[in-house]
C-alpha positions in Angstrom: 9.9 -14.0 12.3 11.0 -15.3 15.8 8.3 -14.4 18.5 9.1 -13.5 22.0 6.7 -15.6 24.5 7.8 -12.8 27.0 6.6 -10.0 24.7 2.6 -9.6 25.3 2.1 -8.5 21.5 3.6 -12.5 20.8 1.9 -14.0 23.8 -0.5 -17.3 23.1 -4.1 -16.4 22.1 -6.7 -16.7 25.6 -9.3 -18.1 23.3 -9.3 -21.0 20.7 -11.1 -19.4 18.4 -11.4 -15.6 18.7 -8.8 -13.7 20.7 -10.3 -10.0 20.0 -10.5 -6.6 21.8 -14.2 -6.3 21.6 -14.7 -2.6 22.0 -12.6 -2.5 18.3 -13.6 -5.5 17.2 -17.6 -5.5 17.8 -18.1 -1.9 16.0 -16.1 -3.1 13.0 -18.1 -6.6 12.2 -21.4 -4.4 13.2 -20.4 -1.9 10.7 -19.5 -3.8 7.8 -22.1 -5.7 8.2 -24.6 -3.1 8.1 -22.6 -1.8 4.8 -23.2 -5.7 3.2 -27.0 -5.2 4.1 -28.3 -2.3 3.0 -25.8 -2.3 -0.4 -27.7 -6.0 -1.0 -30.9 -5.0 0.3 -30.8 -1.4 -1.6 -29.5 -2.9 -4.8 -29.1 -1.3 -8.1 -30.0 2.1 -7.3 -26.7 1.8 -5.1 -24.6 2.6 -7.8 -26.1 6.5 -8.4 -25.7 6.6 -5.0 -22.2 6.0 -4.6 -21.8 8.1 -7.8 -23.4 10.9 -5.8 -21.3 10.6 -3.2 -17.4 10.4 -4.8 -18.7 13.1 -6.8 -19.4 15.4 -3.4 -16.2 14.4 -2.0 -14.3 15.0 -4.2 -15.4 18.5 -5.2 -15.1 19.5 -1.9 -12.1 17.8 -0.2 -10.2 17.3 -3.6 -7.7 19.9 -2.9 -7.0 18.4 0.9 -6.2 15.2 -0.4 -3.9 16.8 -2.6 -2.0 18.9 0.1 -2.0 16.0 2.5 -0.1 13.7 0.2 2.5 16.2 -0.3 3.1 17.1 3.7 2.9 13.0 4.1 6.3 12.9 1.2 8.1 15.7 2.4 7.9 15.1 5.8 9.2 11.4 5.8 12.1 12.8 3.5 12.5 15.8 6.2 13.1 12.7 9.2 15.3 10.9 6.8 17.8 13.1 6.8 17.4 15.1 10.0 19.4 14.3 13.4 16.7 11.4 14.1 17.9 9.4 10.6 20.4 7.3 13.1 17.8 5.8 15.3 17.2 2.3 14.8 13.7 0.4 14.9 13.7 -1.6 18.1 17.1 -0.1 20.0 20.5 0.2 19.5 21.4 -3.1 19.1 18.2 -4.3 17.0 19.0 -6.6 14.2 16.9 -7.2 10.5 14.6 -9.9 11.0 14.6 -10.4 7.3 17.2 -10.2 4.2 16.6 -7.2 1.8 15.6 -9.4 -1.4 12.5 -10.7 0.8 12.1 -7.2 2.8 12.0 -5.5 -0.5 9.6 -8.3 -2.1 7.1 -7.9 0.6 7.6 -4.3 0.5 6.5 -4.4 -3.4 3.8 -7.0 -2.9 1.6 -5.3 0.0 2.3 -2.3 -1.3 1.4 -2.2 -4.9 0.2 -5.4 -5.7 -3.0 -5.7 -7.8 -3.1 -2.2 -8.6 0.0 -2.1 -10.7 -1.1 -5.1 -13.0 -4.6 -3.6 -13.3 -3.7 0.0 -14.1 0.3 -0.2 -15.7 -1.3 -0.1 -19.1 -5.1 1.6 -18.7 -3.7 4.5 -16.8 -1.5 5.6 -19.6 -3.9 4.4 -22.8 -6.4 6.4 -21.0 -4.4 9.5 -20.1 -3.8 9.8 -24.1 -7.0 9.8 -25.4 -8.1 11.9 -22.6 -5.7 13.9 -21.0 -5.7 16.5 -18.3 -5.3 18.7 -20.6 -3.7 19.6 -24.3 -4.6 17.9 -27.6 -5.4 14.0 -27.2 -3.4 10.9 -28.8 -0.2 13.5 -29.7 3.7 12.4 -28.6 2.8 15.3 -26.2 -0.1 13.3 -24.6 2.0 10.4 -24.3 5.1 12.1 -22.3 2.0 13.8 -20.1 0.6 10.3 -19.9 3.1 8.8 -18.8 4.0 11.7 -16.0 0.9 11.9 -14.6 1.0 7.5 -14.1 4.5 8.2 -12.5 3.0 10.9 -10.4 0.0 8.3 -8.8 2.3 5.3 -8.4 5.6 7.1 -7.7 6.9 8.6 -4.4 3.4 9.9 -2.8 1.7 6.3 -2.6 5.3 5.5 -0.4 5.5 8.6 1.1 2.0 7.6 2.9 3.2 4.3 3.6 6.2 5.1 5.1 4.7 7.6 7.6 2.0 5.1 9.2 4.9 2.1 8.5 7.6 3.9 10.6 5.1 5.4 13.6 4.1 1.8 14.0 7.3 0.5 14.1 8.8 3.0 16.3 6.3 3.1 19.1 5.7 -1.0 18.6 9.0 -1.7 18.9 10.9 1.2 20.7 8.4 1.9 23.0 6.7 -1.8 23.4 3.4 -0.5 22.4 1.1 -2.4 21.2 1.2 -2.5 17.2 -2.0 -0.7 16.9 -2.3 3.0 15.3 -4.0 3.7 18.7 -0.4 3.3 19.9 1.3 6.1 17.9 -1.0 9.0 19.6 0.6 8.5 22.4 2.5 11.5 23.0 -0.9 13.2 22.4 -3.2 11.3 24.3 -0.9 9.4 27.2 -3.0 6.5 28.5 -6.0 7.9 26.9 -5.3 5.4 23.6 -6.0 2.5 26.1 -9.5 3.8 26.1 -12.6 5.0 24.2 -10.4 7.0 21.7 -7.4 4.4 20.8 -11.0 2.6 20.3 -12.2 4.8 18.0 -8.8 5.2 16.3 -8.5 1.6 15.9 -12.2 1.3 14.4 -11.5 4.2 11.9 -8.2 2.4 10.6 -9.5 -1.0 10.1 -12.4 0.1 8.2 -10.1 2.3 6.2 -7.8 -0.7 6.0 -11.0 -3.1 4.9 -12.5 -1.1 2.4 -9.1 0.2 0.5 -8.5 -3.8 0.4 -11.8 -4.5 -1.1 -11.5 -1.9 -3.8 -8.2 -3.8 -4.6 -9.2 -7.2 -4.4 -12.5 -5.7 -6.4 -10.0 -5.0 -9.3 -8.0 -7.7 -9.2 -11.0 -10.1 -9.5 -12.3 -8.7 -12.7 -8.8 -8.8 -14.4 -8.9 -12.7 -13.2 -12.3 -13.0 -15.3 -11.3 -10.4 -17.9 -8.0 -12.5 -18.5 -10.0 -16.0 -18.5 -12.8 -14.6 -20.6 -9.9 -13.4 -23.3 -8.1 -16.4 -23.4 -10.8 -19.3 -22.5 -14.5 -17.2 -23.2 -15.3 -17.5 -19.6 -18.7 -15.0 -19.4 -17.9 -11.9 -18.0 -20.2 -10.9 -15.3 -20.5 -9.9 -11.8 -21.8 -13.0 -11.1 -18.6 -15.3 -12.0 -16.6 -12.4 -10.6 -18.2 -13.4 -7.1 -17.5 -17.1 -7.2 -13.7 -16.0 -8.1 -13.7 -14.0 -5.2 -15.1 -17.0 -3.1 -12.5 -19.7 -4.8 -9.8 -17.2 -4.3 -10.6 -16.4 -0.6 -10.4 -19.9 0.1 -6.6 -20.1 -0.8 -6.5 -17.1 1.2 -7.8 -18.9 3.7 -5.0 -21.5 3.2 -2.4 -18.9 3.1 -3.2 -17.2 5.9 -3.5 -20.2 8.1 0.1 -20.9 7.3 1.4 -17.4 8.7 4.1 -14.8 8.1 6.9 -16.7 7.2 5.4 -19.7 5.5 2.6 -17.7 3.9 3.3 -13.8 3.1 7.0 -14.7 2.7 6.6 -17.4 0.2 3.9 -15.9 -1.6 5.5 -12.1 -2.2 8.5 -14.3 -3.3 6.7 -16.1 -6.0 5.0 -12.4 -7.3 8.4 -10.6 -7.5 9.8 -13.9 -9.4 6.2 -14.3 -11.5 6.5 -10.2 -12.1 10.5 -10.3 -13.1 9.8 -13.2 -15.5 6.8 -11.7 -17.0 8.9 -8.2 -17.3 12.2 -10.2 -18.7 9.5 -11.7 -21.2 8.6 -7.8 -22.6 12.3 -6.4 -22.2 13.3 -9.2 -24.6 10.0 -9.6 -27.3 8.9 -6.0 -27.0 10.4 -3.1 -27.8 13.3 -3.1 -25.6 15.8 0.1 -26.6 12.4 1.8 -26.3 11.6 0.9 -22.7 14.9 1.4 -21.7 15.6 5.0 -23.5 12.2 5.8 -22.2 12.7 4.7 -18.3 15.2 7.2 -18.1 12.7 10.3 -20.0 9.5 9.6 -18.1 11.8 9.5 -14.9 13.3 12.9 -16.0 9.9 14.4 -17.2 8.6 13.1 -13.6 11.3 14.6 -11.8 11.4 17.8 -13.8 7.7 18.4 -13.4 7.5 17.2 -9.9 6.0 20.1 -8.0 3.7 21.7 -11.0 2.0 18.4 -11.2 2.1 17.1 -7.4 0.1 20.3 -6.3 -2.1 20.8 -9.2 -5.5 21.3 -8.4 -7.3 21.7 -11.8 -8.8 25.1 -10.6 -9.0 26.9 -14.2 -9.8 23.8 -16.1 -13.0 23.5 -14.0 -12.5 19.6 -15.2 -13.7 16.7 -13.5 -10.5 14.3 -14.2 -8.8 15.0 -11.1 -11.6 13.4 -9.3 -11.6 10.4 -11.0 -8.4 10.2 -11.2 -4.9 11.9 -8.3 -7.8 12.3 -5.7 -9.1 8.9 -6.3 -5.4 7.6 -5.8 -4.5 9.6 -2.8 -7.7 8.2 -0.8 -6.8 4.9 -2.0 -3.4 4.9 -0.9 -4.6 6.6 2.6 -7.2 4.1 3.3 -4.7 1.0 2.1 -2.4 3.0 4.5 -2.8 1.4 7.9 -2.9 -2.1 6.3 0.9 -1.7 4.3 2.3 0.7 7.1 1.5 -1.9 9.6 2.8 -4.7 7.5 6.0 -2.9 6.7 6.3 -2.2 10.6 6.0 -6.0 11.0 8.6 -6.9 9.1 11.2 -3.6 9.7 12.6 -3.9 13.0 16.1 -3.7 13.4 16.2 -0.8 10.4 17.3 2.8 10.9 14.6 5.7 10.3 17.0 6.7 7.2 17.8 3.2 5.5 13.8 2.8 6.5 12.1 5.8 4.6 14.9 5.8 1.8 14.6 2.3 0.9 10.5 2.2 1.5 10.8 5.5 -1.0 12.8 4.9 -3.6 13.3 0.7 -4.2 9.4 0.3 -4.8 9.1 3.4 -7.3 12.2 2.1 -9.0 10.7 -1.1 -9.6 7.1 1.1 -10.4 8.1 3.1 -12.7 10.5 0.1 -14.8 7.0 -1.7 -15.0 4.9 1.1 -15.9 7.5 1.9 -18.7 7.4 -1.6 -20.0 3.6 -1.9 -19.9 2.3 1.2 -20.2 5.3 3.1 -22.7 4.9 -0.2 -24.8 1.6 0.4 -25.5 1.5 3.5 -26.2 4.4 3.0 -28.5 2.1 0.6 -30.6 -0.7 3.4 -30.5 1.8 6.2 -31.6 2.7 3.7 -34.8 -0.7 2.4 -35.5 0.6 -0.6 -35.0 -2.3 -2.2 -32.5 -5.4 -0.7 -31.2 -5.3 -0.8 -27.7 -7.9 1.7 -26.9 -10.6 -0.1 -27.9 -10.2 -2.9 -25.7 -9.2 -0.7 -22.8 -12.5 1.5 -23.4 -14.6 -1.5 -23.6 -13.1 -2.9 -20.6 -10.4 -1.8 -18.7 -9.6 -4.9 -16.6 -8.5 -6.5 -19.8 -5.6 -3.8 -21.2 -2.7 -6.0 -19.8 -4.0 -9.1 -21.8 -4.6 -6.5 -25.2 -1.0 -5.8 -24.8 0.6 -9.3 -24.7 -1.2 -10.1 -28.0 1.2 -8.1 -29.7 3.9 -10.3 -28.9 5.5 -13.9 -29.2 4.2 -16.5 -26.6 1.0 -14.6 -26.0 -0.8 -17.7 -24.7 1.7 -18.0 -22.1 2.0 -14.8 -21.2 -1.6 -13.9 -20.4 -1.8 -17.0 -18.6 1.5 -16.1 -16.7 -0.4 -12.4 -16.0 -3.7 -14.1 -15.1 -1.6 -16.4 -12.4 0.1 -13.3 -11.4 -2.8 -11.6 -10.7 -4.0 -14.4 -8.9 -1.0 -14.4 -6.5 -1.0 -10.5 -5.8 -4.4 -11.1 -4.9 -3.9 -13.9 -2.2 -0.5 -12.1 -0.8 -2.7 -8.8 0.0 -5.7 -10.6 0.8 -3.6 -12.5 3.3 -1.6 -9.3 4.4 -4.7 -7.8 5.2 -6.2 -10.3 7.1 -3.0 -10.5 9.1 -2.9 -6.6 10.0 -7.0 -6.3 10.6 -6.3 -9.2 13.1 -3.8 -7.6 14.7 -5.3 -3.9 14.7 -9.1 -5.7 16.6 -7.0 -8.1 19.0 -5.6 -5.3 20.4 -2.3 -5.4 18.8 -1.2 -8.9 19.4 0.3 -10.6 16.3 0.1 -14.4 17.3 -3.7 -14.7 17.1 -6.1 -17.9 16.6 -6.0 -19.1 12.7 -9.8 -19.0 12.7 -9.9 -15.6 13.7 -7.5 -15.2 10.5 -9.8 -16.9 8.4 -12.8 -15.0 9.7 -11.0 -11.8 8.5 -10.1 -13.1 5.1 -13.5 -13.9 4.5 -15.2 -10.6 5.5 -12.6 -8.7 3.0 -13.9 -11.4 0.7 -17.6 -10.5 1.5 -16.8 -6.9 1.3 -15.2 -6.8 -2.1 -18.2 -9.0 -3.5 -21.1 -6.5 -2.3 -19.4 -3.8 -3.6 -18.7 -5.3 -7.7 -22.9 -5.9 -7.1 -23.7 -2.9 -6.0 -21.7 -0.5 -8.2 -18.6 -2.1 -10.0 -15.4 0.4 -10.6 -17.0 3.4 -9.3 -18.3 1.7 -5.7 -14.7 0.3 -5.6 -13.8 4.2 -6.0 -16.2 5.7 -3.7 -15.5 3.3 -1.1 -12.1 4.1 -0.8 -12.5 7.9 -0.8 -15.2 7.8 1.8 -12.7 6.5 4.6 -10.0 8.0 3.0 -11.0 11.3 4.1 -11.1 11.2 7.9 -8.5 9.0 7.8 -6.0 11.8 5.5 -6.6 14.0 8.6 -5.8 11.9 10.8 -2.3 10.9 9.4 -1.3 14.8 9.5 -1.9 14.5 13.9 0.1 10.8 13.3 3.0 12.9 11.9 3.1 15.2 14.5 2.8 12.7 17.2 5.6 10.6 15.5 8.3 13.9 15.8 7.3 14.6 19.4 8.6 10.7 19.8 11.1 10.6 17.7 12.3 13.5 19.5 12.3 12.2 22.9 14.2 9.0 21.4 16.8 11.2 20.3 17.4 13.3 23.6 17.6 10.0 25.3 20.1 8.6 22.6 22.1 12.2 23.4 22.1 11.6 27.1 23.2 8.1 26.8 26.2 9.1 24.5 27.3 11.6 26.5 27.8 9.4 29.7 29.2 6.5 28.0 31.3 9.3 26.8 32.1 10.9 30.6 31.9 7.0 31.4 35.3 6.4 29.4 36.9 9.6 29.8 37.2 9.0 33.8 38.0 5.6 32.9 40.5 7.2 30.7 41.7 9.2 33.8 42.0 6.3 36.5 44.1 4.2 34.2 46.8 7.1 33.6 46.4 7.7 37.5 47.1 3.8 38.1 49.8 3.8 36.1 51.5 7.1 37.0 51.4 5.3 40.2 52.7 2.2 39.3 55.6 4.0 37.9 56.3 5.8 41.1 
């Protein structure tokens, strides 16, 4: 990415070290330190009481996350193909910074990442021996399975993203804001977001943004020790799980000393490339007529069912497996939502609003929902035939269903080691992301920052992530992202609102410039003949 010197979001950092905007910065490290102590200091109990606490939440607020997600979707489709689908990202005569293969690869990798490789064959397994509802481990439960996976990975995770993604980048880059989510309430607020409440904005997004990476990064590391305890009997405990977590943060570290380009870039390259090879690998030793035949169905079934299972709120089943399940998702994505919208923002200018929401939309799911076919249709093909028991494993321990699954075909060895270093890699590109966007959200939007100040982030995420596995394991990772989901889900509604008011300013201005380029040439238009006519006379 070129920087502009003359741009103050690219200017050189003041300070060494630390370049930060101490009224967002201070209350962040304050707060998640506080979080680190009293998790550490409380100990075990911790766990009941983050039990306690998703469990509130989510039967109480289940049914806003739920509506939210929805608005989110059908509102970015709504700009996408309204009057303001022909404004470009950074002006009329804005250019793409970056090709499509590596927009779309670092679209992919911030967006999905861990997640994906962690729950592209648990989600379905465990959606078909225990299902929303109807009879369990049936063809049935497998087409519902596989829906209701589509449904949390498919277009309402990128509806989310693309709504922060495109306020950022329009008021970053349109209106030379700085590329904070303070920024986009500024049709609300005026110069109010320079002051206490941009602040508190600011704070609220990059603890949404920390936590939502932790309970990623909090997956991800138990895979890593699932995977090398499968293949190489490494213990599995919390205990080697944090010294992962430290080796791994130190190539984050690495990474994110190196920057967008040389770092992000290179690194969401290597995952697509590491994910298509790994993908190539099942299409041609699994059972490829059925992945292909059933792409196509569990798109169909998706598609068909959209709206009866997007809005379904469980309300006669009186069931607790929406909690634990589409409201878990829906804060997950919300709280990793100022992290990927402010990364896609980054590396977006140039794009229109339509090619921007369509291809943030529909390129990711496609490449979703192929994977989750592959992975997750596979196995439940070998359940359906009593070929392989993959429900064991995944009930003894879900971080290892990817690795169940490869055992059932050629090459094994080198394909679990292939998913181990792939998880490994997703894990460093959205560590590093992270790091990259919490930097720029508490140094007040500036994106050329000191590399320490980089580092410092990548190892609170690092520290984060760590106390929450000790404290709780899967359902602290959980809780944690619902908590500062919440606020944050309301807050994306007012972003939406704030985004049309700018959108719609941009667009008058657009119609006013039109129209006297358009007078402009038409009295041009009028002299010439004139000159002529003249000329001839």
């Amino acid at each position: 990415m070129t920087e502009d010197t003359t741009d103050p979001k690219y200017a050189p950092p003041k300070n060494r070290f630390f370049d930060v905007h101490r009224p967002v910065f201070l209350p962040v490290v304050m707060l998640a330190v506080l979080f680190i102590a009293v998790t550490l200091i409380v100990g075990a109990p911790m766990k009941d009481v983050f039990a306690a606490i998703q469990e509130w939440m989510s039967d109480n607020f289940g049914w806003f996350f739920i509506i939210s997600a929805n608005i989110y979707l059908f509102f970015m489709l709504y700009l996408a193909f309204s009057k303001y689908g022909g404004i470009r990202l950074g002006g009329k005569n804005a250019v793409p910074e970056f090709g499509r293969v590596s927009w779309f690869a670092m679209l992919f990798s911030a967006g999905m990442g861990i997640g994906i490789l962690f729950w592209s064959v648990a989600e379905p397994v465990y959606h078909f021996v225990e299902p929303p509802h109807g009879p369990e481990a049936t063809v049935e439960a497998a087409t519902l399975a596989m829906k209701t996976t589509f449904l949390h990975w498919g277009l309402h995770p990128w509806g989310i993203y693309a709504l922060v993604g495109l306020a950022l980048a329009f008021f970053s880059f349109n209106r030379q804001l700085p590329l904070a989510i303070r920024s986009v309430f500024y049709p609300l607020l005026g110069d109010r977001v320079h002051g206490i409440w941009g602040d508190a904005i600011d704070v609220l997004a990059v603890l949404a943004t920390l936590f939502g990476l932790a309970t990623s990064l909090g997956f991800g590391v138990q895979q890593v020790n699932a995977g090398l305890n499968h293949l190489f009997g490494v213990p599995s405990s919390t205990n080697i799980q944090v010294l992962l977590i430290a080796v791994i943060t130190l190539a984050v570290s690495l990474s994110v000393a190196s920057g967008l380009d040389r770092g992000v870039k290179r690194l969401s390259e290597l995952n697509m490339n590491l994910g298509a090879i790994l993908l190539i690998f099942l299409l041609i030793f699994g059972p490829t007529v059925f992945i292909l035949d059933g792409f196509l169905q569990n798109t169909g079934a998706y598609l068909d069912n959209f709206f009866a299972i997007s809005l379904w709120t469980e309300s006669f089943e009186q069931t607790q497996w929406q909690n634990s399940w589409t409201v878990f998702y829906w804060a997950w994505w919300i709280s990793w939502s100022p992290f990927v919208g402010m990364f896609i923002a980054r590396i977006s200018k140039g794009r229109t609003v339509r090619e921007f929401v369509l291809s943030v939309l529909i390129i990711p799911t496609i490449i979703t929902f192929v994977w989750i076919t592959a992975f997750g249709g596979s196995a439940l093909l070998l359940e359906l035939q009593e070929i392989a028991d993959l429900v064991g494993p995944v009930k003894e321990d879900v971080a290892i269903s990817i690795y169940a699954l490869l055992e059932n075909f050629p090459f094994s060895l080198v394909a679990n080691i292939a998913a181990i270093m792939l998880v490994i890699s997703f894990f460093v590109t959205s560590s590093d992301s992270g790091s990259l966007v919490i930097d720029t959200f508490t140094s007040g939007g500036k994106l050329n920052s000191p590399i320490t100040q980089r580092i410092f982030w990548a190892v609170i995420q690092g520290f984060v992530a760590a106390v929450l596995l000790i404290g709780g394991g899967l359902t602290a990772l959980q809780t944690a992202a619902i908590i500062t989901g919440l606020p944050f889900a309301a807050i994306l509604i007012i972003l939406g609102y704030s985004l049309w008011q700018g959108l719609e300013t941009e667009y008058e201005k657009y119609e006013l410039h039109e129209k006297a380029v358009e007078k402009e040439s038409y009295q041009d238009i009028v002299k010439n003949l004139l000159k002529q006519e003249n000329n001839g006379l």
